[in-house]
N, CA and C atoms as an extended XYZ file, in Angstrom:
162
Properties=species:S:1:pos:R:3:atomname:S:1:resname:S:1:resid:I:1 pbc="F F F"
N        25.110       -9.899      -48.963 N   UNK     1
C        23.962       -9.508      -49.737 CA  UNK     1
C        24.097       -8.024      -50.031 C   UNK     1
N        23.707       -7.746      -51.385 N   UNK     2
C        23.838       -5.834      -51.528 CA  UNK     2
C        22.634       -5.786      -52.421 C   UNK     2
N        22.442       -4.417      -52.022 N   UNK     3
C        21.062       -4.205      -53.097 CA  UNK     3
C        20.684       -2.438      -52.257 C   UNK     3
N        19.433       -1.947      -52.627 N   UNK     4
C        19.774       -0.766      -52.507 CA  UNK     4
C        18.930       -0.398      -51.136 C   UNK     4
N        18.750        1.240      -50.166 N   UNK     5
C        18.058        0.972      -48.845 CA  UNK     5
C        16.595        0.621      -49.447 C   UNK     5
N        16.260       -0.238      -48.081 N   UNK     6
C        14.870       -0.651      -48.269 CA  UNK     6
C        14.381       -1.640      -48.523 C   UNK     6
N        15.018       -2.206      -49.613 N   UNK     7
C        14.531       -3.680      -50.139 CA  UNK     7
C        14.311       -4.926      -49.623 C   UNK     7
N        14.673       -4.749      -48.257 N   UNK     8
C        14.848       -5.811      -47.444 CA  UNK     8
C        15.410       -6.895      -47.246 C   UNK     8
N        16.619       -5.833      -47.126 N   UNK     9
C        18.366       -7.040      -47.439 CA  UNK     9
C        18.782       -7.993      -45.780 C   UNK     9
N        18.418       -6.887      -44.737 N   UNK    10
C        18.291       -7.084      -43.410 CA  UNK    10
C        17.593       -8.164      -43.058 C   UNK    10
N        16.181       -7.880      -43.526 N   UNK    11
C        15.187       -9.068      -43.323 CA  UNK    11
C        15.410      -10.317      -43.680 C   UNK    11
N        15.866      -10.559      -44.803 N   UNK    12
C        16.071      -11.824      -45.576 CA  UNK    12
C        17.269      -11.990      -44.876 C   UNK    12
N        18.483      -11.432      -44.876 N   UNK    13
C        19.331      -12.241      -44.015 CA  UNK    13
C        19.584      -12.833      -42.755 C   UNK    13
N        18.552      -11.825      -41.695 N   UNK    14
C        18.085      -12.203      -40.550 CA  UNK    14
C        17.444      -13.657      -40.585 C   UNK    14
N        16.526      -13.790      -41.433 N   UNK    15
C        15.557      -15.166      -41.596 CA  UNK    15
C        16.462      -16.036      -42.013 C   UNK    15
N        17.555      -15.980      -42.658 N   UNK    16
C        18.514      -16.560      -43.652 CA  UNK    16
C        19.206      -17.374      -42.403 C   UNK    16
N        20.035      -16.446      -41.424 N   UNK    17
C        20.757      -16.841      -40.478 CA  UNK    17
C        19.896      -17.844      -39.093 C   UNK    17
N        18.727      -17.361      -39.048 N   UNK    18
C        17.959      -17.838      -38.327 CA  UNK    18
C        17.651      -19.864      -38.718 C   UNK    18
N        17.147      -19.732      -40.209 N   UNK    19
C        17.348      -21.178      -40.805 CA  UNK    19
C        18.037      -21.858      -40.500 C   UNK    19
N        19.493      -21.237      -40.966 N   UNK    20
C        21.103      -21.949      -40.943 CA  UNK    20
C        21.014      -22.399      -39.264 C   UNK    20
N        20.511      -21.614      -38.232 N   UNK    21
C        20.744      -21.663      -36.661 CA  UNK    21
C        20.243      -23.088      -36.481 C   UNK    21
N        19.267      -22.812      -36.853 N   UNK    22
C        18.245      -24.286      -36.813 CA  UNK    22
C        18.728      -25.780      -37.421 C   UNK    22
N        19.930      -25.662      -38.147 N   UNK    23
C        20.404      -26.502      -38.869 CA  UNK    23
C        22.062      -26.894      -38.458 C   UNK    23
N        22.150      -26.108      -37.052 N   UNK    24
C        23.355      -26.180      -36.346 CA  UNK    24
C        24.572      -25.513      -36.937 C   UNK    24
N        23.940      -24.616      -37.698 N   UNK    25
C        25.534      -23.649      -38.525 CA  UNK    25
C        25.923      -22.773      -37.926 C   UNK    25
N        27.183      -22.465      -37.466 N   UNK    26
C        27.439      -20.765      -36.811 CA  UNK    26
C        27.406      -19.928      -38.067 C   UNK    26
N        26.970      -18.359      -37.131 N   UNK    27
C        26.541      -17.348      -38.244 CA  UNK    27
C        26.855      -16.561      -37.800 C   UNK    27
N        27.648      -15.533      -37.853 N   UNK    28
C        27.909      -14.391      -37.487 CA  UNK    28
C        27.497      -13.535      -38.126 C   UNK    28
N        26.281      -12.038      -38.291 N   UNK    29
C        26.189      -11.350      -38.979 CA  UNK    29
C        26.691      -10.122      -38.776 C   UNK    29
N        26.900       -9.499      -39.664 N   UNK    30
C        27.534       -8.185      -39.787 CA  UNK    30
C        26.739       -7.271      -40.794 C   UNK    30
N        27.315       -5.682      -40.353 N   UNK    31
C        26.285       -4.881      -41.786 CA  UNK    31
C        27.524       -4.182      -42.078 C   UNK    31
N        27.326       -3.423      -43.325 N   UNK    32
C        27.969       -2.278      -43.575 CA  UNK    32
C        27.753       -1.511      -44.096 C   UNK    32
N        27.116       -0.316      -43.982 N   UNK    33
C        28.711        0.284      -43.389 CA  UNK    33
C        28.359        0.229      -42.116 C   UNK    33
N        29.508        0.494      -41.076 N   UNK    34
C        29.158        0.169      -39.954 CA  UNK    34
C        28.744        1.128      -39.544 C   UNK    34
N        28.280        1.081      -37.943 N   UNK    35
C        27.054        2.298      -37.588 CA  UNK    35
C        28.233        3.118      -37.091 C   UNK    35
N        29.769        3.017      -36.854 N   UNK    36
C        30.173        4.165      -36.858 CA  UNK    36
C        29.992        5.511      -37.277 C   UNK    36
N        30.937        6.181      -36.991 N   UNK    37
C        30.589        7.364      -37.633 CA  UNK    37
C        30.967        7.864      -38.802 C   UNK    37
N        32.126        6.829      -39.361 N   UNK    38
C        32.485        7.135      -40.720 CA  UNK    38
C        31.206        5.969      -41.618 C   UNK    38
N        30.789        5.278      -40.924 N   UNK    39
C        29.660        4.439      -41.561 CA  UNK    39
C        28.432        5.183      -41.650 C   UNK    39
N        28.213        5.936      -40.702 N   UNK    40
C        27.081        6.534      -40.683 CA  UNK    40
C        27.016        7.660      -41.664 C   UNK    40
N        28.873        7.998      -42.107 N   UNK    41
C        28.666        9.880      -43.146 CA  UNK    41
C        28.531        8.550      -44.516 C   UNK    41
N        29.110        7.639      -44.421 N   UNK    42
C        29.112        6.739      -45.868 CA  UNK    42
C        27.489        6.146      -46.164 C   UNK    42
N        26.721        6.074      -45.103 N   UNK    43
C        25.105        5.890      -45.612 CA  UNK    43
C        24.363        6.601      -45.968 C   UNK    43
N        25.193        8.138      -44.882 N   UNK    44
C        24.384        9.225      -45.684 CA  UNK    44
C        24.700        9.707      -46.808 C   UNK    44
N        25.506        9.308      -47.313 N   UNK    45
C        26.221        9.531      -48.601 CA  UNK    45
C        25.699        8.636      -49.822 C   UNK    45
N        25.322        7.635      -49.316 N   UNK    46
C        24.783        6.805      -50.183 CA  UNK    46
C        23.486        6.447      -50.066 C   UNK    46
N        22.458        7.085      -49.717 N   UNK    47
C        21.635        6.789      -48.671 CA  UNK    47
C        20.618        5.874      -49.435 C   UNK    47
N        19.850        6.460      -50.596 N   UNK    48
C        19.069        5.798      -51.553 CA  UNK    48
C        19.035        6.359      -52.749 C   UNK    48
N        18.552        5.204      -53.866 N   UNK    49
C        18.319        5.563      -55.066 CA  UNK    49
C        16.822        6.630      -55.220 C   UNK    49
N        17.400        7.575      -55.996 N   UNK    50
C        16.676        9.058      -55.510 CA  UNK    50
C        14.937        8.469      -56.287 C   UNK    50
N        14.983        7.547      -57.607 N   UNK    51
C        13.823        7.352      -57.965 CA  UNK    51
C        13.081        6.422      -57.517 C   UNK    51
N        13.414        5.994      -56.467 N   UNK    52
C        12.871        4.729      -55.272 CA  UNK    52
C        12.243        5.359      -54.186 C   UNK    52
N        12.483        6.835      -54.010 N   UNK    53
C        12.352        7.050      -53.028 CA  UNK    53
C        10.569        7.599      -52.891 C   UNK    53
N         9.834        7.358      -51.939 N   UNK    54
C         8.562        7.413      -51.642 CA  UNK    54
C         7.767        9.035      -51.276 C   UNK    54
């Protein structure tokens, strides 16, 4: 799933995987970038769309 921070890409896939659980599917989730530390300079780098922001 991609889309931009905030929108609630996390959420929906959490609930997403949770369904599939219930329906006997393995799910492995993953994010990216990862919370490393080159993930972490690449989120801050990308962090949000500046006219979204609150």
């Amino acid at each position: 799933m991609d889309g931009l921070s905030g929108v609630g890409k996390t959420t929906t896939i959490t609930h997403l995987a949770q369904l599939l659980k219930t329906d006997n599917v393995s799910v492995h989730l993953t994010a990216e970038p990862s919370r490393g530390p080159i993930g972490q300079l690449a989120y801050e780098l990308t962090d949000t769309e500046p006219a979204l922001v609150r």
